[in-house]
C-alpha positions in Angstrom: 0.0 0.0 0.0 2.9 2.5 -0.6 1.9 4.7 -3.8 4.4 4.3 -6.4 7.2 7.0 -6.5 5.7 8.8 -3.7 4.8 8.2 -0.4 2.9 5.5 1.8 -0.6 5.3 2.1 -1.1 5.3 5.7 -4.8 5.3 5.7 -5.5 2.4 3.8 -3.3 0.4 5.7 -5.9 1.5 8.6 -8.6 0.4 7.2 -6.8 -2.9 6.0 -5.9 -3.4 9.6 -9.7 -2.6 11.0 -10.9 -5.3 8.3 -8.7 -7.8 9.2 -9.2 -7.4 12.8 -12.9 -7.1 12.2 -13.0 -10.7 10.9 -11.6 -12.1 14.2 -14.5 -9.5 16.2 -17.7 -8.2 14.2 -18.4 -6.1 17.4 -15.1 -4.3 17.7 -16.8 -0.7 16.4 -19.3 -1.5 19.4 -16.5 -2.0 21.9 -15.3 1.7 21.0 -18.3 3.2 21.2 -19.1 2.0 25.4 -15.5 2.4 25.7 -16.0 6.3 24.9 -19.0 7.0 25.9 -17.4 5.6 29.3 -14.6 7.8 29.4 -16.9 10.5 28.8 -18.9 9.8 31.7 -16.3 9.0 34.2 -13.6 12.0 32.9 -15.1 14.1 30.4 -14.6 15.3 26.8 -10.8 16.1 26.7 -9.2 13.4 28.5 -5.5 12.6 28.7 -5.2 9.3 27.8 -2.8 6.2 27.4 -3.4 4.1 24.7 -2.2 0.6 26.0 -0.2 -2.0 23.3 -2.1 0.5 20.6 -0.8 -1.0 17.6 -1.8 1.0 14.9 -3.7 4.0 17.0 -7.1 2.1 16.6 -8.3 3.8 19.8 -6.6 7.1 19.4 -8.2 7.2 16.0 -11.7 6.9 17.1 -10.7 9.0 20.7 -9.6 11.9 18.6 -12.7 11.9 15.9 -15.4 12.1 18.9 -12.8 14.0 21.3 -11.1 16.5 19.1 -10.2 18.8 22.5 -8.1 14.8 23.4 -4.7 14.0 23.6 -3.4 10.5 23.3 0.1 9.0 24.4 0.7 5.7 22.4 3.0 3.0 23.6 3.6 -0.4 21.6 6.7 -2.5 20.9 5.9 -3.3 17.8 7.7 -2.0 15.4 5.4 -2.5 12.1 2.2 -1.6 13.4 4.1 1.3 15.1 5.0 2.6 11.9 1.7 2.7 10.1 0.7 4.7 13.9 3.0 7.4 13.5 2.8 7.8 9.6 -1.2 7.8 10.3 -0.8 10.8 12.8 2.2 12.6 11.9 1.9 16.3 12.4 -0.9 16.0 14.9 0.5 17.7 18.0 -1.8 15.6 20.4 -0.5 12.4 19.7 2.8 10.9 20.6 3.8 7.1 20.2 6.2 5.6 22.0 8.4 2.1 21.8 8.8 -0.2 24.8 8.2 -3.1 26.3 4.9 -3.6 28.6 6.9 -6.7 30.5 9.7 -4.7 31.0 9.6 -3.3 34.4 10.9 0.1 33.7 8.7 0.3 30.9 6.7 3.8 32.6 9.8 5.7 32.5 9.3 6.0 28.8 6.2 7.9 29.1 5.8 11.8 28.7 3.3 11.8 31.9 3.5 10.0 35.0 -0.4 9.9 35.4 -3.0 9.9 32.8 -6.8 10.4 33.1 -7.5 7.3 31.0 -5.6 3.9 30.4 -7.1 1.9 27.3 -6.1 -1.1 25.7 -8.2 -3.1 23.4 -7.4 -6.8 21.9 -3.9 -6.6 23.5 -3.6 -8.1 26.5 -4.5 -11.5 25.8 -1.0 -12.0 24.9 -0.4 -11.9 28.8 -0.4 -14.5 31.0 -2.1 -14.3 34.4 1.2 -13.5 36.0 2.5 -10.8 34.2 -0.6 -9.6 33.4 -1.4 -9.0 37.4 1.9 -7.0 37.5 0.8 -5.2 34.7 -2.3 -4.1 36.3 -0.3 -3.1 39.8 1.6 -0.5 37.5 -1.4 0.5 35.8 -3.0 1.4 39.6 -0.3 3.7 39.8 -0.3 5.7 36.4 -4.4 6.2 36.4 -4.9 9.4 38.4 -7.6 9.5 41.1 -10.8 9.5 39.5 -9.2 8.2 36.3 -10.2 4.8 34.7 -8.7 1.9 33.1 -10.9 -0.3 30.5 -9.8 -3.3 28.6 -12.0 -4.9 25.8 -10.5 -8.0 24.7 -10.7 -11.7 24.8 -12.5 -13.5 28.0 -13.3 -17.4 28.6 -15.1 -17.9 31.7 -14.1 -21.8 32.3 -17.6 -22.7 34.2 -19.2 -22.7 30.7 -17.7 -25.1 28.6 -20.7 -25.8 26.1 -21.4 -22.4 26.1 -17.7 -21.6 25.1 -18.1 -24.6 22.3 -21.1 -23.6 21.0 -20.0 -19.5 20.6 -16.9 -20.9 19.0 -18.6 -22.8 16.3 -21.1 -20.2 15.4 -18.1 -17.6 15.0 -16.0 -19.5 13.0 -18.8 -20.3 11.1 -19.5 -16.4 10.3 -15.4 -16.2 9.7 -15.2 -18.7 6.8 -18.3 -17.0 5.1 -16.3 -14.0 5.6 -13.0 -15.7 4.4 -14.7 -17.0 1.2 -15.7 -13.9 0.5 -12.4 -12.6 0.4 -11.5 -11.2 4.4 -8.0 -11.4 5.1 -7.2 -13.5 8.0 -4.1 -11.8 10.6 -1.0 -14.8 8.8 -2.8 -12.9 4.9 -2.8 -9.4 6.3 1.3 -9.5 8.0 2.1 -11.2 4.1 0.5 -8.3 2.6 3.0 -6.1 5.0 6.1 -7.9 5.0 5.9 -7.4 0.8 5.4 -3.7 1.0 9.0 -1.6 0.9 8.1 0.7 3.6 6.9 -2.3 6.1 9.1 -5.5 5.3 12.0 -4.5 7.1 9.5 -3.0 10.7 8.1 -6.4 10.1 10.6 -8.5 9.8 11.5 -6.9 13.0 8.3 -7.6 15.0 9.0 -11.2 13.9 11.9 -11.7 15.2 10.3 -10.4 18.9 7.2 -12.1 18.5 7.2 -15.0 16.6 4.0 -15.7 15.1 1.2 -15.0 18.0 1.5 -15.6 21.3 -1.7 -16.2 23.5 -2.0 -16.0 26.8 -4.4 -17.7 29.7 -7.7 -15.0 28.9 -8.7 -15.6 31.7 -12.6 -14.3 32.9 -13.8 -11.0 33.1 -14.3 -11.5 37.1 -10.1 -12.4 36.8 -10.1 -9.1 35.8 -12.2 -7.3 37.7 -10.7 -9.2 40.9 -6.8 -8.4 40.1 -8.0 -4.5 39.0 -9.5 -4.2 42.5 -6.5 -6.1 44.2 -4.4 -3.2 42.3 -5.3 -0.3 43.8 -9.1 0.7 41.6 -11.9 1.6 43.9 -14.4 -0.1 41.5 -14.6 -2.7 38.5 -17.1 -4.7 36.4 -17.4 -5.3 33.2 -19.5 -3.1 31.2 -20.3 -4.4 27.8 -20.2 -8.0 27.0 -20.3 -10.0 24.1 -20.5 -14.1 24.0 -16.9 -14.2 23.3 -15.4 -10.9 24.7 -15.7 -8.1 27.3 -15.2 -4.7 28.0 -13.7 -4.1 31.9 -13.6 -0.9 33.3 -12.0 0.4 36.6 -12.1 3.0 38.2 -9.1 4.6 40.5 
């Protein structure tokens, strides 16, 4: 998707990343929405806000069309979908994006701010495992400033429900091979796609080489969640949007 001779066209590669992800979650525009109308009810119309593992500036797209009064910090480790970030916003003086390592336990000291009114993270952290994930969170309870909120909307499988978990399955995989016959690109399509392009290939090459091909964590439940946001410092938690297959958890400091 770079133009020939000139320069790269950032905004298709958006929309080529919101299709793609759209085939793994048909609600993901729906997730946004609560998530902003909840940051608007908890901290207003021109939050500061952290966009957590924000790969290509999904959230700080949709943040900064409803919220143009916004600012958004960005912070990823991946170098690719970093990249097609910063080309996306360049020149826009309320966005800054930012490398580094969410495992790394220094990884804070990176950001501009040292609290933020809103932490947000979408389809991101199921890379964690439980562990890590808590020690995430503990950090996290320290950057949201009181009054502030935290939301994650990503991946949840409550073990109690097995053949509801089997059934939800079926039925969306289902929906993603009509999809895929049709002619969606699945994520192993989409990084192909990018690793032929002359702007991309070397960034993803890169991300590669520090993430191998996916990486999935334990999603654990939305009360894990809610339980390990509380144990971190948040004065309330509960998911607020649900779908069969994911949630939307928000905390409050």
């Amino acid at each position: 998707m770079t133009e020939t001779g000139t320069s790269t066209d950032w905004q298709s590669w958006q929309e080529s990343w919101d299709r793609q992800q759209e085939w793994y979650m048909p609600d993901r525009e729906e997730r946004f929405r609560v998530m902003l109308d909840m940051v608007e009810a908890v901290v207003g119309p021109a939050p500061r806000v952290l966009d957590l593992a924000c790969g290509t500036g999904s959230i700080t797209d949709r943040l900064l069309k409803r919220f143009p009064d916004a600012t958004s910090t960005g912070v990823d480790l991946d170098p690719a979908l970093l990249a097609i970030a910063r080309g996306t916003f360049e020149g826009d003086d309320r966005v800054t994006f930012h490398a580094a390592d969410l495992k790394d336990p220094d990884w804070t000291t990176r950001l501009p701010h040292t609290s933020y009114d809103a932490v947000l993270t979408a389809t991101a952290l199921h890379w964690f495992h439980s562990e890590p994930l808590a020690v995430l969170y503990g950090q996290l309870g320290g950057l949201v400033r009181d009054g502030g909120v935290f939301m994650n909307a990503d991946r949840t499988i409550d073990p109690g429900t097995p053949r509801i978990n089997a059934a939800e399955r079926a039925h969306r995989h289902a929906a993603m091979d009509r999809a895929k016959a049709a002619g969606a690109l699945d994520w192993a399509e989409w990084w192909a796609v990018a690793a032929k392009d002359p702007v991309l290939a070397g960034p993803t090459a890169e991300r590669f080489a520090i993430y191998g091909e996916h990486a999935d964590g334990d999603m654990p439940s939305a009360d894990w969640h809610t339980r390990t946001l509380l144990a971190s410092g948040f004065g309330e938690a509960r998911a607020v949007w649900a779908s069969p297959s994911d949630s939307l958890v928000l905390a409050v400091k």
